[in-house]
KEROZA-676692 format. One record per residue: y, x, z of N, C-alpha, C in turn; residue in three letters. Coordinates in steps of 0.2 Angstrom, whole numbers, padded with zeros to 4 digits, always signed. Layout:
% KEROZA-676692
YXZYXZYXZALA/...
***
This chain:
% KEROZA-676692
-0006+0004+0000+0000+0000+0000+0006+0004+0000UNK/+0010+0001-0004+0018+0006-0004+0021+0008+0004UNK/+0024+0011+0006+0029+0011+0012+0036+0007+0012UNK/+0037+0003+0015+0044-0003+0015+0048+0002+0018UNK/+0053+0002+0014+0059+0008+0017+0065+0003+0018UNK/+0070+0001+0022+0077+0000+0023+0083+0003+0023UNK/+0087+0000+0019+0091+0005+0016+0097+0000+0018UNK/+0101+0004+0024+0106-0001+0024+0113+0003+0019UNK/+0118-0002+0020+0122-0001+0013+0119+0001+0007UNK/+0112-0001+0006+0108+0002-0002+0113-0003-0008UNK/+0119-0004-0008+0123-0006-0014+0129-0002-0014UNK/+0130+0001-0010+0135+0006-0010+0132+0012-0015UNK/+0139+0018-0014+0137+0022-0021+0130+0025-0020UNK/+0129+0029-0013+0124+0034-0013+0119+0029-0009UNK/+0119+0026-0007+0113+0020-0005+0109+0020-0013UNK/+0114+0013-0018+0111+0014-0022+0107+0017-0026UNK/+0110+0024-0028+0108+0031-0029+0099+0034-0027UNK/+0100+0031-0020+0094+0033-0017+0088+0029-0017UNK/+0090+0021-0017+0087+0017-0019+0084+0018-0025UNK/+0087+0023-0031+0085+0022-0036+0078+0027-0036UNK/+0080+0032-0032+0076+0036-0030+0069+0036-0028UNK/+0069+0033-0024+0065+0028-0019+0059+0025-0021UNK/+0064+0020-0027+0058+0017-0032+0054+0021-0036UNK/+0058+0025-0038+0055+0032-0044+0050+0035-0040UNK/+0051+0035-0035+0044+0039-0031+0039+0034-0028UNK/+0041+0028-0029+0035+0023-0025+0036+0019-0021UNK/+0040+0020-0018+0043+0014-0011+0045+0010-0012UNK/+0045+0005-0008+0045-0002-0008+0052-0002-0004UNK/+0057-0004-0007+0063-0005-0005+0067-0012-0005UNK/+0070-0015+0002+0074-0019+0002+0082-0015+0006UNK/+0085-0017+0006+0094-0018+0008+0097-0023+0012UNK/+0100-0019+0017+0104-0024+0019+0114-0021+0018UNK/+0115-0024+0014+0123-0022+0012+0127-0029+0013UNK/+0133-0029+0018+0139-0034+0017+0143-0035+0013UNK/+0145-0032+0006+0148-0030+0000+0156-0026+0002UNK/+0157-0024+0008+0163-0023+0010+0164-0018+0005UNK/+0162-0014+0004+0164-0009+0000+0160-0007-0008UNK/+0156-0013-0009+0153-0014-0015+0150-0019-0016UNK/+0147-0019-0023+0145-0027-0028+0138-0030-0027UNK/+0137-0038-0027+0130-0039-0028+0129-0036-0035UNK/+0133-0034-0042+0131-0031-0046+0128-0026-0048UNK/+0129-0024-0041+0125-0018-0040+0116-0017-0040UNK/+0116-0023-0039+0107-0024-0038+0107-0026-0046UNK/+0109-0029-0051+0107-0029-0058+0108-0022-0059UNK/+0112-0017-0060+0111-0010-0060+0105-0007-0059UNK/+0104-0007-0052+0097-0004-0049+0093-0007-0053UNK/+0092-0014-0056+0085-0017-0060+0086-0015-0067UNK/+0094-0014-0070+0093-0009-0076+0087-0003-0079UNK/+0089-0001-0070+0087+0008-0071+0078+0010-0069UNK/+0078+0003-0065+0072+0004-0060+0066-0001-0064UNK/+0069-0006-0068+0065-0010-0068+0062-0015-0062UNK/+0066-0015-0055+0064-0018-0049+0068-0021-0048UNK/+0068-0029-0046+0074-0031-0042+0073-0030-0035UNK/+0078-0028-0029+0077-0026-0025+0081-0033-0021UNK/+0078-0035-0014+0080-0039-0011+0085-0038-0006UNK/+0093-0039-0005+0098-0038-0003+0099-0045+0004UNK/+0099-0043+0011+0103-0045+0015+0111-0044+0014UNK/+0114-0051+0014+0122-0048+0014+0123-0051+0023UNK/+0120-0044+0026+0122-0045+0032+0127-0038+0034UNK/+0133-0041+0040+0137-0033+0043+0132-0032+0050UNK/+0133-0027+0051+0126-0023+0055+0129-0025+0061UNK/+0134-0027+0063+0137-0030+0069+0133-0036+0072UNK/+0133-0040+0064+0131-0046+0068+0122-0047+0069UNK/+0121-0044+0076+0115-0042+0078+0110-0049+0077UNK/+0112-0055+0077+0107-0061+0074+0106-0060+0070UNK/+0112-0060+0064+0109-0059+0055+0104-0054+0056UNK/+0106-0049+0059+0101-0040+0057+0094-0046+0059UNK/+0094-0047+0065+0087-0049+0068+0085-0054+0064UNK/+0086-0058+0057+0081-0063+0056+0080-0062+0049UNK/+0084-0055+0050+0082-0052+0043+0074-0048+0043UNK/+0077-0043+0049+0073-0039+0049+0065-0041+0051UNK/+0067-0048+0053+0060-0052+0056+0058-0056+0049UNK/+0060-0057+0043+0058-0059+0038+0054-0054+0035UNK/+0057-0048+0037+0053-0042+0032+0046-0041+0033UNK/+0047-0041+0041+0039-0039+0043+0040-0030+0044UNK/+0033-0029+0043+0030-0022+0047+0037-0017+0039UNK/+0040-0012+0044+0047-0009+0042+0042+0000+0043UNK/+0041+0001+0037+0040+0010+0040+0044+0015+0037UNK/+0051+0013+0038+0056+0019+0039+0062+0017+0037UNK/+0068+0020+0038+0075+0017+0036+0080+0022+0035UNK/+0083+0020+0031+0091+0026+0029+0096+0022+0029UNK/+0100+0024+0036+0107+0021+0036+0112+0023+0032UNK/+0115+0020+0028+0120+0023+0025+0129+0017+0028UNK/+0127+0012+0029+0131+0009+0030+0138+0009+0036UNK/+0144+0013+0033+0149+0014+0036+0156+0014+0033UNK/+0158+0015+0036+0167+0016+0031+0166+0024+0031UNK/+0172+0025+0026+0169+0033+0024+0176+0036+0023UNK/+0181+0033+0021+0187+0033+0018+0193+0039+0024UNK/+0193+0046+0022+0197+0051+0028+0203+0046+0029UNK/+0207+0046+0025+0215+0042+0025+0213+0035+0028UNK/+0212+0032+0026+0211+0023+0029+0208+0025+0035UNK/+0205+0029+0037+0202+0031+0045+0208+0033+0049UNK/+0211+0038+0046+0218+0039+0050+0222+0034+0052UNK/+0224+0027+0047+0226+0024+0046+0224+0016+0052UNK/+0218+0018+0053+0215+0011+0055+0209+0014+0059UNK/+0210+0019+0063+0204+0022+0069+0201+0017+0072UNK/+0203+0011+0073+0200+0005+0079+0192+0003+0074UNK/+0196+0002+0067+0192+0000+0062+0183+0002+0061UNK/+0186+0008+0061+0181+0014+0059+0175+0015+0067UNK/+0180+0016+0072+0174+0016+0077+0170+0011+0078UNK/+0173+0003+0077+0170-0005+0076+0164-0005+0072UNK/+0166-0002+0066+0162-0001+0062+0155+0001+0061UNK/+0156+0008+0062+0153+0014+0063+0150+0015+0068UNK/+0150+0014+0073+0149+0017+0079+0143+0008+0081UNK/+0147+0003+0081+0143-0001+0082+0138-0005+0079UNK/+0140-0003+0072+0132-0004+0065+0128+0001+0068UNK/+0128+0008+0070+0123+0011+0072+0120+0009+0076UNK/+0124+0007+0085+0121+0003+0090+0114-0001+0089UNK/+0116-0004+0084+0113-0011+0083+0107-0009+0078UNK/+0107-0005+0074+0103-0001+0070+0098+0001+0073UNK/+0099+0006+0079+0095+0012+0085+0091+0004+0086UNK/+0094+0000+0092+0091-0005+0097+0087-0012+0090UNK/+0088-0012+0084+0082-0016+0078+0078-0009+0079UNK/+0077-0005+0077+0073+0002+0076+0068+0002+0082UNK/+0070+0001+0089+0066+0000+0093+0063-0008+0096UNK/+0066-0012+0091+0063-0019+0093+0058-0019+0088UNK/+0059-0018+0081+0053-0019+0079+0051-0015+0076UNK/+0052-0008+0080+0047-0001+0079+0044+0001+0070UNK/+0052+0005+0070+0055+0008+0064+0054+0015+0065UNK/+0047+0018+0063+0046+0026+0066+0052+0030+0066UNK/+0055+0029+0057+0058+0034+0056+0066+0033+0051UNK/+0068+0038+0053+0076+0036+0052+0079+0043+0048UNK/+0082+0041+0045+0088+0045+0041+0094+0044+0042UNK/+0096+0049+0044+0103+0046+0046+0111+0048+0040UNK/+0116+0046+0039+0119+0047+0032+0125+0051+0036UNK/+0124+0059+0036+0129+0062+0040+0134+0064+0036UNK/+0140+0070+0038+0143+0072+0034+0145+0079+0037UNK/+0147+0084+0031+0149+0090+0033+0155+0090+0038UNK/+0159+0085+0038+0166+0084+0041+0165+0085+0049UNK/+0158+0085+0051+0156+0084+0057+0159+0093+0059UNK/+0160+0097+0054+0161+0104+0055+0166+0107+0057UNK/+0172+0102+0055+0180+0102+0056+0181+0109+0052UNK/+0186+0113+0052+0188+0118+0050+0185+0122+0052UNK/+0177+0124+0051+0174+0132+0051+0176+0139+0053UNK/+0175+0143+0056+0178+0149+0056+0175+0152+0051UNK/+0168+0153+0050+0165+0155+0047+0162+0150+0040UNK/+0161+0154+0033+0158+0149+0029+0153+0154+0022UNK/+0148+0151+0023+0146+0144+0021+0145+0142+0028UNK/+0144+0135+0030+0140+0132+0036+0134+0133+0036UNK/+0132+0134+0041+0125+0131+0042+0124+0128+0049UNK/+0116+0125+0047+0116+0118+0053+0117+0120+0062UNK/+0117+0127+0061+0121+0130+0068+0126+0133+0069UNK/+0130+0130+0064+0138+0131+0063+0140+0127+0069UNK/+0145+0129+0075+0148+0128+0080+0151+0122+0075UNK/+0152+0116+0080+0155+0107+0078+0164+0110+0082UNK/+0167+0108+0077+0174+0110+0079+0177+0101+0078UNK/+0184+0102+0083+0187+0098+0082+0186+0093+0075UNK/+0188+0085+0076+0185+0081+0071+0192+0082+0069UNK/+0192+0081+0061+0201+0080+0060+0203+0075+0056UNK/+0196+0069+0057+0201+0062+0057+0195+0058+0061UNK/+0197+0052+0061+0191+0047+0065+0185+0048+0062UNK/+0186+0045+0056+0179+0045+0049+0177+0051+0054UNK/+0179+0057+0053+0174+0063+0054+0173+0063+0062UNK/+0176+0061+0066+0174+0059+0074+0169+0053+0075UNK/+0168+0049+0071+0163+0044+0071+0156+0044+0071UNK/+0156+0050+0066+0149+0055+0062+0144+0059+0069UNK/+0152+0062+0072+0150+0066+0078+0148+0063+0082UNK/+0151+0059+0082+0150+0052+0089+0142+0050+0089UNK/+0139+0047+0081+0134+0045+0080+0129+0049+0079UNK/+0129+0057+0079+0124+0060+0078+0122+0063+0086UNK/+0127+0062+0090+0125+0062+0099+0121+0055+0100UNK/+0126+0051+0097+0120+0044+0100+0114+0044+0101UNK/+0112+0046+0093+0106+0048+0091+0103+0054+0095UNK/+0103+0059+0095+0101+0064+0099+0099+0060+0107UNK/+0105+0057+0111+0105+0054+0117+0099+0047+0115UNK/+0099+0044+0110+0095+0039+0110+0086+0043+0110UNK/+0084+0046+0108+0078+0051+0103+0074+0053+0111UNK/+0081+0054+0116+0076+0060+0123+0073+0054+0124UNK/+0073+0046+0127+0068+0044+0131+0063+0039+0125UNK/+0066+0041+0119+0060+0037+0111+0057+0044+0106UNK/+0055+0048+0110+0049+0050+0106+0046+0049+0101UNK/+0044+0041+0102+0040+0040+0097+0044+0038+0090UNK/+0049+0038+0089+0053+0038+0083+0056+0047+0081UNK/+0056+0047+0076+0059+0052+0071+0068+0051+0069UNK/+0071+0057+0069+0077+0057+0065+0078+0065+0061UNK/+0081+0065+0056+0083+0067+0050+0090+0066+0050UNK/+0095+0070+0054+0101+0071+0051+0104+0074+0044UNK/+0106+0071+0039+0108+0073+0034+0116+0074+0034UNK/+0118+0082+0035+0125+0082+0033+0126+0083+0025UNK/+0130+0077+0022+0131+0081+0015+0138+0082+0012UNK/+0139+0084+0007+0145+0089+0005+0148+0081+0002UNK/+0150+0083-0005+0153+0078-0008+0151+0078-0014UNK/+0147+0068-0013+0143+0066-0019+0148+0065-0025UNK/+0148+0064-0030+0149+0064-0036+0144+0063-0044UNK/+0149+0061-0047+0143+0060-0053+0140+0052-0054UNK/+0137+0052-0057+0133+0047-0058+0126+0047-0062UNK/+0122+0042-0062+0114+0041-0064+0117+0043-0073UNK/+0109+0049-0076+0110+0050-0082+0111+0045-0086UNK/+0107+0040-0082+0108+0033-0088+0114+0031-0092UNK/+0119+0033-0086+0125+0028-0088+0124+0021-0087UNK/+0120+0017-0084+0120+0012-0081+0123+0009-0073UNK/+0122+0017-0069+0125+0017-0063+0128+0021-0062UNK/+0132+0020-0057+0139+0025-0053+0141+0022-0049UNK/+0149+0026-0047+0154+0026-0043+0157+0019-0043UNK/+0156+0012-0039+0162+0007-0042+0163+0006-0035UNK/+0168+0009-0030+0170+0005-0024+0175-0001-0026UNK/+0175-0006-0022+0179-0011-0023+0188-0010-0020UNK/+0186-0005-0015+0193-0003-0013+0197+0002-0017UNK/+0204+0003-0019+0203+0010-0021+0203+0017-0019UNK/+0198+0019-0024+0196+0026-0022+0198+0030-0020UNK/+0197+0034-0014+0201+0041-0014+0198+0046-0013UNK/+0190+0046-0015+0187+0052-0018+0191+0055-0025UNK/+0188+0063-0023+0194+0066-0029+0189+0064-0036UNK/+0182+0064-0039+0180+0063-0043+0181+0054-0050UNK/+0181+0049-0042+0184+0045-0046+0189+0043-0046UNK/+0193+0046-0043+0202+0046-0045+0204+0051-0053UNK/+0199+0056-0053+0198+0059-0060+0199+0055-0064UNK/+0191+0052-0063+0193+0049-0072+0194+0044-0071UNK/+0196+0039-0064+0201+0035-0068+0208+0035-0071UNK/+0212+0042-0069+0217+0044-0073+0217+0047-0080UNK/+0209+0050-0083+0210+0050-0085+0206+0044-0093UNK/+0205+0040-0087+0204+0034-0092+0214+0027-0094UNK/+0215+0031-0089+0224+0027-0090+0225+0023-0085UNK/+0218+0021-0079+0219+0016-0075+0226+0019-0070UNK/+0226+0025-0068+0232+0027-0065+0235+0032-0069UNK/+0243+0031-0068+0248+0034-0072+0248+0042-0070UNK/+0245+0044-0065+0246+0052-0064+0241+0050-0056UNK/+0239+0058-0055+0234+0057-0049+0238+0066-0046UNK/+0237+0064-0039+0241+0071-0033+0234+0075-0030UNK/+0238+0082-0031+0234+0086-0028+0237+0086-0021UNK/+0232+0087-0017+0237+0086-0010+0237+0093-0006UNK/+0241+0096-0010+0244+0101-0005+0240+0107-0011UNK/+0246+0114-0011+0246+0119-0014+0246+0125-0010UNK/+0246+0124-0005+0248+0130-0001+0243+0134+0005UNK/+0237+0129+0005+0232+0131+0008+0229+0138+0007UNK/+0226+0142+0011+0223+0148+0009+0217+0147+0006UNK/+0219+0146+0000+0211+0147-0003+0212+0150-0011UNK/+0208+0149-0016+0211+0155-0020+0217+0153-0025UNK/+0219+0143-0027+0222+0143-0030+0225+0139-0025UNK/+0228+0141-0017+0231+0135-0014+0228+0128-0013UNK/+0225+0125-0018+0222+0119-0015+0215+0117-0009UNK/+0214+0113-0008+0207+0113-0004+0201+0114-0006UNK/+0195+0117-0005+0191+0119-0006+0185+0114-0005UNK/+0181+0110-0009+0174+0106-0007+0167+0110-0011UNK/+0161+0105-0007+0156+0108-0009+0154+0102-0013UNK/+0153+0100-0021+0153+0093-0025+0147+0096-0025UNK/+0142+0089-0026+0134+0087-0026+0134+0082-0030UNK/+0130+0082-0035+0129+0076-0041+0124+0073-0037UNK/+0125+0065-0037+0123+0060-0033+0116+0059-0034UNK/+0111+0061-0039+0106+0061-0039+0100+0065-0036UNK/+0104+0073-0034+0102+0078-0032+0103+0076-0023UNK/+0106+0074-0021+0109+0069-0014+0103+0065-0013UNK/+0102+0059-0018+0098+0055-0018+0090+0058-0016UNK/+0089+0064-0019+0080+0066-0019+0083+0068-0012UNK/+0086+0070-0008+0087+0074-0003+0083+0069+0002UNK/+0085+0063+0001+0083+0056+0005+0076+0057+0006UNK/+0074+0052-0002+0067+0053-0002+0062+0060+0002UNK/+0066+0067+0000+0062+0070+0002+0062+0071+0010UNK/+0068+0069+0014+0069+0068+0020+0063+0063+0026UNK/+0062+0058+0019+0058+0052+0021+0050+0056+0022UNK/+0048+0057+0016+0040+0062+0015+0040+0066+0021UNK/+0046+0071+0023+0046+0076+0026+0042+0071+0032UNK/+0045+0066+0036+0043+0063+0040+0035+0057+0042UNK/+0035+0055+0035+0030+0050+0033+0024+0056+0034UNK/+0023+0062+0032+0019+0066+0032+0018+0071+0041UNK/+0021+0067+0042+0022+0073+0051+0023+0080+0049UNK/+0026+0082+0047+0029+0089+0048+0034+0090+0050UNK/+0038+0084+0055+0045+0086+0059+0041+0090+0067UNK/+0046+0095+0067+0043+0098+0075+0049+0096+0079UNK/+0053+0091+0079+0057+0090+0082+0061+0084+0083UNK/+0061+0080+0089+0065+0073+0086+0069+0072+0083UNK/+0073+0076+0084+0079+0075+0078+0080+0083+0075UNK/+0079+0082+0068+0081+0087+0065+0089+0089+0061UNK/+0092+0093+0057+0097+0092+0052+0096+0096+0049UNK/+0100+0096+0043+0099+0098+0036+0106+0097+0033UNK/+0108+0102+0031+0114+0101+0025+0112+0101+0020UNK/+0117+0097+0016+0115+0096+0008+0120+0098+0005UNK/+0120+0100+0000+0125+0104-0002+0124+0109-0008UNK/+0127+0112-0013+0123+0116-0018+0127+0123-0015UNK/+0130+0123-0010+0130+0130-0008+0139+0133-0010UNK/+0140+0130-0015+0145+0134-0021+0155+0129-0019UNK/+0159+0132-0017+0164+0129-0014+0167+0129-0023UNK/+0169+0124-0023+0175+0121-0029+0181+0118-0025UNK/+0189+0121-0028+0192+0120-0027+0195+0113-0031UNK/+0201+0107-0028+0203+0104-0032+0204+0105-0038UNK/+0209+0109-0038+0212+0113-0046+0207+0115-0051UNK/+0201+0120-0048+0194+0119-0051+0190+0115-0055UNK/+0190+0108-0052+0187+0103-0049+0192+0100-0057UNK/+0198+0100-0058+0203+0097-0062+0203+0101-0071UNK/+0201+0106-0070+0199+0109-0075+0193+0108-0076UNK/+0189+0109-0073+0183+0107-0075+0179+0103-0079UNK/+0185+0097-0077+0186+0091-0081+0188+0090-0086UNK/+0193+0094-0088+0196+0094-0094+0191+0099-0098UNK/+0188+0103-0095+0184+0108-0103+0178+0103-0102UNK/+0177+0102-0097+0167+0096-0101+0171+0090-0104UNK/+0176+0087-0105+0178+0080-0107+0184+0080-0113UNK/+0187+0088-0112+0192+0088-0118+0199+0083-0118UNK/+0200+0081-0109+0205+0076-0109+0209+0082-0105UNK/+0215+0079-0106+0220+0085-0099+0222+0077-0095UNK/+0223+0082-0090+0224+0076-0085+0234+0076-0080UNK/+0235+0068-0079+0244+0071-0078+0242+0071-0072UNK/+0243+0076-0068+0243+0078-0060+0251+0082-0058UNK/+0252+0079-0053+0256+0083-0047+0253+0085-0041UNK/+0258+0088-0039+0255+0094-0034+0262+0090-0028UNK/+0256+0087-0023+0260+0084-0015+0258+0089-0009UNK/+0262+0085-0004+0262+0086+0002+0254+0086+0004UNK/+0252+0092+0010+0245+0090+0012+0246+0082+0016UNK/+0236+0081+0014+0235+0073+0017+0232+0076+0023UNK/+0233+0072+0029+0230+0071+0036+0225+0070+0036UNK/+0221+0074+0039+0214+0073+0039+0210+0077+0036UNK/+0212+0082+0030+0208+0085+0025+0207+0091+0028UNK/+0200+0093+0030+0197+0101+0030+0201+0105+0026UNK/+0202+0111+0027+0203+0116+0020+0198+0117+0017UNK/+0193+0121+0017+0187+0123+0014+0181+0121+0018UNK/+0176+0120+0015+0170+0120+0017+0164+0119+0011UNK/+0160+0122+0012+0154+0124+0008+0145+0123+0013UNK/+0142+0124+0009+0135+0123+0013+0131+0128+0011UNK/+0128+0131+0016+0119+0134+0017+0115+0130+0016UNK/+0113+0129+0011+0107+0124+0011+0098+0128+0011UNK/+0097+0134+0012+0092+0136+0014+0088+0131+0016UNK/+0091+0130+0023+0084+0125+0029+0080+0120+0023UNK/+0086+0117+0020+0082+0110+0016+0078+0112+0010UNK/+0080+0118+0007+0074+0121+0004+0070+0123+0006UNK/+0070+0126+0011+0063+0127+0014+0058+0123+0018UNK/+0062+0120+0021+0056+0116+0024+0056+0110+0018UNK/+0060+0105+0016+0061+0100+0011+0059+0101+0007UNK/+0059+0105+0000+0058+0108-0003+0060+0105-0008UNK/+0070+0102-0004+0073+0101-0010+0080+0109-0014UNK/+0083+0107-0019+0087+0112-0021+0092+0107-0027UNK/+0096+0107-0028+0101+0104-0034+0099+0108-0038UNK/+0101+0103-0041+0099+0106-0051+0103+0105-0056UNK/+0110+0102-0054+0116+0099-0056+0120+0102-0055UNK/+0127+0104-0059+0130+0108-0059+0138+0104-0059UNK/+0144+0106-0057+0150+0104-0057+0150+0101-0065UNK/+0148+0104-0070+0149+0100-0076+0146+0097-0077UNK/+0139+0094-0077+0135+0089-0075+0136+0082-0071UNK/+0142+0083-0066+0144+0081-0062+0149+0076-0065UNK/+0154+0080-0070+0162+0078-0072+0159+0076-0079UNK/+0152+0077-0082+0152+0073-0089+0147+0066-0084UNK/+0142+0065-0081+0139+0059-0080+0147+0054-0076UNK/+0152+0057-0073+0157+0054-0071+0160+0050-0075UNK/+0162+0054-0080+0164+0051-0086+0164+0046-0091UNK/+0156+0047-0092+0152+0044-0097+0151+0036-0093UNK/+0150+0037-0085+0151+0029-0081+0158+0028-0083UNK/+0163+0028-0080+0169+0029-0081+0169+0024-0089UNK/+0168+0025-0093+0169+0024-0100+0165+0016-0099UNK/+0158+0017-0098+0154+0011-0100+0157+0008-0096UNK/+0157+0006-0088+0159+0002-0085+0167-0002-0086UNK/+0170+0004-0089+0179-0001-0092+0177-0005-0098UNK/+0171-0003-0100+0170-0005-0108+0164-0010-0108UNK/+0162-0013-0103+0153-0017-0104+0157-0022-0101UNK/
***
């Protein structure tokens, strides 16, 4: 029999992603996503690609009845990836109360369905951000936790202790900390991608949707940083190379090979790109130039950060295989279908 995997947020961008993954390796996948930040369209996507229709709860993780008579329709659950949060640096700034509400409470209520009706194994959907400003780089998963430098990223820390403090008196469940860099990209197909409902303030789809004409110019935010062209420094992961992360996080566990209740792992290709980088990049795989200025820094934003991703090679026995150009054509080419279908 398949293994029934729970994917909450599985209609956001990297839920979906993962979802899609999931299927591609054999799981039996349902979702629980509230659309806050994405489409029931999302599930015709995933059945483009997957040939599956996948069964969606529109439940928010807050509302602990809804979870419960979801989770009680499912039946026997053998493992879960929570994705479902607000993600957004600047709207965190803007709206801390939000984010803790959110964030901190959908997990609650996640941990205690997990232990009601005994969900060995969990994946949890972290972030590098958990790292604040590094002294040293690349990170690795014993990189010293520095100061959060917005909520979003104090949320993460928040919830990777709960977890930790949940795990000492439940043994009997597994955790999988996934810290990852910054998803990008989208499915070869062209069928799936990036479509938040709110607007975006990841740098990938603010790209192209500038350089599709939806905005009149797009800002670098800030020039003055110490890195090599002044801008900020990220570590971009095409979302597909993200998604096997999952799955293989899942096998890692489903096979007993964790020596640890809770373990972590960065995900990441290792290799720091800067914004400016990142804007070129663009323009030589796609042949558009893009109208950018150069602002004021935004609150919240790391300078640089990059990943070691060894551990997850090794023990996982994942590695990306997608490259920043990879990234900025499959971006693209969604970008195009989706304004155009």
């Amino acid at each position: 029999m398949k293994k029934k995997i729970l994917v909450t947020g599985g209609c956001g961008y990297i839920g979906s992603h993962t979802v899609i993954d999931l299927i591609d390796e054999g799981f039996e996948v349902f979702s629980i996503d509230n659309y806050v930040n994405s489409s029931p369209q999302t599930l015709d996507q995933i059945e483009a690609v997957t040939g599956v229709r996948i069964k969606n709860y529109e439940v928010d993780l807050r509302d602990k009845t809804a979870l419960w008579e979801a989770l009680t329709e499912e039946g026997e659950i053998d493992g879960l990836i929570h994705f479902a949060a607000l993600k957004a640096v600047g709207e965190s700034v803007d709206k801390p109360l939000l984010y803790y509400d959110n964030n901190i409470n959908g997990l609650l209520n996640i941990l205690e369905a997990q232990q009601e009706f005994n969900i060995p194994h969990h994946i949890f959907s972290s972030s590098c951000s958990v790292y604040g400003n590094a002294d040293d780089l690349p990170v690795t998963e014993a990189t010293p936790i520095k100061n959060a430098e917005s909520p979003y990223a104090r949320t993460k820390q928040i919830s990777e202790d709960i977890i930790r403090d949940f795990s000492i008196p439940h043994d009997e469940f597994n955790f999988i900390l996934l810290r990852y860099f910054n998803p990008a990209g989208a499915h070869e197909s062209g069928l799936i991608g990036e479509s938040p409902i709110n607007p975006p303030a990841n740098l990938i789809p603010v790209i192209t949707e500038t350089a599709y004409g939806l905005r009149d110019k797009m800002t670098v935010f800030g020039d003055d940083y110490d890195t090599r062209d002044g801008s900020c420094v990220r570590d971009y992961i095409h979302i597909m190379d993200l998604a096997s992360a999952h799955t293989l996080s899942l096998k890692y566990l489903l096979d007993g090979k964790a020596t640890e209740p809770v373990e972590i792992f960065n995900v990441g290709t290792g290799n720091g790109v800067t914004v400016l980088e990142a804007i070129h990049a663009f323009e030589k795989e796609t042949g558009r130039s893009l109208n950018y200025n150069i602002g004021p820094r935004r609150p919240g934003d790391v300078i640089e950060i990059y990943a070691n991703n060894d551990k997850a090679e090794k023990l996982l026995g994942w590695k990306p295989n997608r490259n920043i150009r990879t990234i900025m054509k499959t971006a693209w080419d969604w970008e195009i279908k989706r304004r155009e279908s």
